[in-house]
LUMPA-590344 format. One record per atom (N, C-alpha, C): x, y, z; chain. Coordinates in steps of 0.02 Angstrom, whole numbers. Layout:
# residues N
[[X; Y; Z]; A]
...
END
This chain:
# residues 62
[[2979; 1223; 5691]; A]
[[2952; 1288; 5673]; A]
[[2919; 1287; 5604]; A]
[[2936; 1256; 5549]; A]
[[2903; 1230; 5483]; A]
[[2840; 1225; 5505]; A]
[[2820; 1183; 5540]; A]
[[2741; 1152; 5561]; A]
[[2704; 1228; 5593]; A]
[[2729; 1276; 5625]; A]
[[2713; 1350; 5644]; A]
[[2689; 1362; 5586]; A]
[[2747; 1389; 5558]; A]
[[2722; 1425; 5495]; A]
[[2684; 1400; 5412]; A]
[[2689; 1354; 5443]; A]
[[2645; 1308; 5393]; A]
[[2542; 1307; 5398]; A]
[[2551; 1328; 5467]; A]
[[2473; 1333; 5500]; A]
[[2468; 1400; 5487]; A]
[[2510; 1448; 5505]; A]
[[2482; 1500; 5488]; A]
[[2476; 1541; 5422]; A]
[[2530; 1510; 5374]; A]
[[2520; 1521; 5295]; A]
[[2447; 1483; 5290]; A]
[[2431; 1446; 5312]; A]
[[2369; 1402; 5307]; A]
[[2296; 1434; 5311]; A]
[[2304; 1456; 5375]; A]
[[2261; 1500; 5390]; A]
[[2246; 1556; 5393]; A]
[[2291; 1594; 5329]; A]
[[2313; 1664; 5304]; A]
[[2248; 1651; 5224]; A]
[[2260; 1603; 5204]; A]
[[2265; 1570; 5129]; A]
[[2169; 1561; 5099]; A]
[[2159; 1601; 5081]; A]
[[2103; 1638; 5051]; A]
[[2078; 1595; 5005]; A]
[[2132; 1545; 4959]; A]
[[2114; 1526; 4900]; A]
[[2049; 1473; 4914]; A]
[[2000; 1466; 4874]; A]
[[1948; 1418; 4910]; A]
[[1883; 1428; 4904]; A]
[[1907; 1495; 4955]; A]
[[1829; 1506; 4996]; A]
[[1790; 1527; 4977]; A]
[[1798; 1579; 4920]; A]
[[1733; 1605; 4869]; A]
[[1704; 1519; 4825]; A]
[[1723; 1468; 4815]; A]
[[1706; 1410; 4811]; A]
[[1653; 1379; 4865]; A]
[[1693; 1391; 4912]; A]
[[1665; 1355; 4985]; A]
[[1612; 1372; 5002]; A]
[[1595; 1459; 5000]; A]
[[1534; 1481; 5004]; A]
[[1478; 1483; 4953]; A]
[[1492; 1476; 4896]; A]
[[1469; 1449; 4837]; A]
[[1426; 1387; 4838]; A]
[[1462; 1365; 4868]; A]
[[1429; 1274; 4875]; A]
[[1388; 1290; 4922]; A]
[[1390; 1318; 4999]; A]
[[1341; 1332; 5068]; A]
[[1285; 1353; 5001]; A]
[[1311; 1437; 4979]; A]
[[1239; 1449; 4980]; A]
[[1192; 1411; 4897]; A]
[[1200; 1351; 4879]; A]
[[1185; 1318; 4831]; A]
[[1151; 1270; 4866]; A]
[[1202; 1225; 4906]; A]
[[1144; 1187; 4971]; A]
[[1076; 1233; 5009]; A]
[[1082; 1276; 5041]; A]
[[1027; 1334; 5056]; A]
[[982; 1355; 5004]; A]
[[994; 1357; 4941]; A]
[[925; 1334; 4893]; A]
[[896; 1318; 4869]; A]
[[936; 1225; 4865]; A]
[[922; 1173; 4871]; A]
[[880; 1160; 4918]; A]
[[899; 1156; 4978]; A]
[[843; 1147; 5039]; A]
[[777; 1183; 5039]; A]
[[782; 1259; 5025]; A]
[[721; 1307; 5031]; A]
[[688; 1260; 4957]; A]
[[710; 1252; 4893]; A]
[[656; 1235; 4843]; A]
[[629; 1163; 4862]; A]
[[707; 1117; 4907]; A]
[[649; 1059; 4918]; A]
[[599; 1083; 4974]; A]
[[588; 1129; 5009]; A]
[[542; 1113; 5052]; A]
[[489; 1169; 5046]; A]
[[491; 1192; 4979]; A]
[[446; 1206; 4953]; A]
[[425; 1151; 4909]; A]
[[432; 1134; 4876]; A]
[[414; 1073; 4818]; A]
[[398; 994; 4860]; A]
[[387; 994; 4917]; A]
[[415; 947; 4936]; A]
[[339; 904; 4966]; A]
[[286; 942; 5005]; A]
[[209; 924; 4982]; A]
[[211; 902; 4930]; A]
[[195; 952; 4856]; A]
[[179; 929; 4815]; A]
[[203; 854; 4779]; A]
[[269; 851; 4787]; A]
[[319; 818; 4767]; A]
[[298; 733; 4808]; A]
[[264; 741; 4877]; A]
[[264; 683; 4911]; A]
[[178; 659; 4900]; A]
[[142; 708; 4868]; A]
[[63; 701; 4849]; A]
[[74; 657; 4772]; A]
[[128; 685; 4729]; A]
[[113; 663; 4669]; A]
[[139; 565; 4676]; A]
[[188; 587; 4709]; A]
[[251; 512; 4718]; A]
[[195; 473; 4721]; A]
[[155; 469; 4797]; A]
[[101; 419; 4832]; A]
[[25; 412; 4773]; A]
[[30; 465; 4725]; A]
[[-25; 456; 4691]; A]
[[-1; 386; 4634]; A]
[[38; 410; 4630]; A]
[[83; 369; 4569]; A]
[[85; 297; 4598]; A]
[[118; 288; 4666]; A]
[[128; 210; 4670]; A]
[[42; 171; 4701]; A]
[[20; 236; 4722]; A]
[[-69; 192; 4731]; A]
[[-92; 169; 4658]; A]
[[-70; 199; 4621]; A]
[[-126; 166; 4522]; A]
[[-46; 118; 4528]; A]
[[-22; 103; 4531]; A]
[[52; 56; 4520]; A]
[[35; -3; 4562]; A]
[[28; 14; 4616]; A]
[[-7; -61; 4657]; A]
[[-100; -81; 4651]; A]
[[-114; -24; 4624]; A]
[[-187; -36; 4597]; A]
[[-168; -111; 4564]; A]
[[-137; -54; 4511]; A]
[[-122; -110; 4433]; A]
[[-101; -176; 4438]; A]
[[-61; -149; 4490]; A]
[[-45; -239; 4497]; A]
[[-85; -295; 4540]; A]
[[-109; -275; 4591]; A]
[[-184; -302; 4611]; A]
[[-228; -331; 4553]; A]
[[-251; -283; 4526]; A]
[[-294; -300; 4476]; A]
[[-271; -370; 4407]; A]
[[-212; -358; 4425]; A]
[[-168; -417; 4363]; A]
[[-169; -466; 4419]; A]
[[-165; -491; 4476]; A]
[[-146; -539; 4527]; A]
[[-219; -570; 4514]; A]
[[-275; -513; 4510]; A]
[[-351; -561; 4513]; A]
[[-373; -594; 4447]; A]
[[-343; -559; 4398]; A]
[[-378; -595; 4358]; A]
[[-356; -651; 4336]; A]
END
């Protein structure tokens, strides 16, 4: 009977969850800003490693 009432003090037990939901809705605007930012973010990346392998091309020829 311990193991009974052990689940249901358990699942009575509040402490937590203003945490728990805290974190959900922190992930949820995490996601919305990356996928707002996230074009721009994948335009700048690819700009950056095209002059990066430019550069290094250009050092291989001469």
């Amino acid at each position: 009977m311990n193991l009974v009432r052990g689940i249901r003090r358990f699942s009575r037990d509040e402490a937590g969850v203003t945490a728990l939901e805290y974190g959900i809705l922190a992930a949820v605007v995490a996601v919305v800003i990356g996928g707002v930012f996230s074009t721009q973010m994948s335009t700048t990346v690819t700009s950056i490693f095209s002059k990066v392998s430019a550069a290094v091309t250009n050092v291989k020829t001469q």
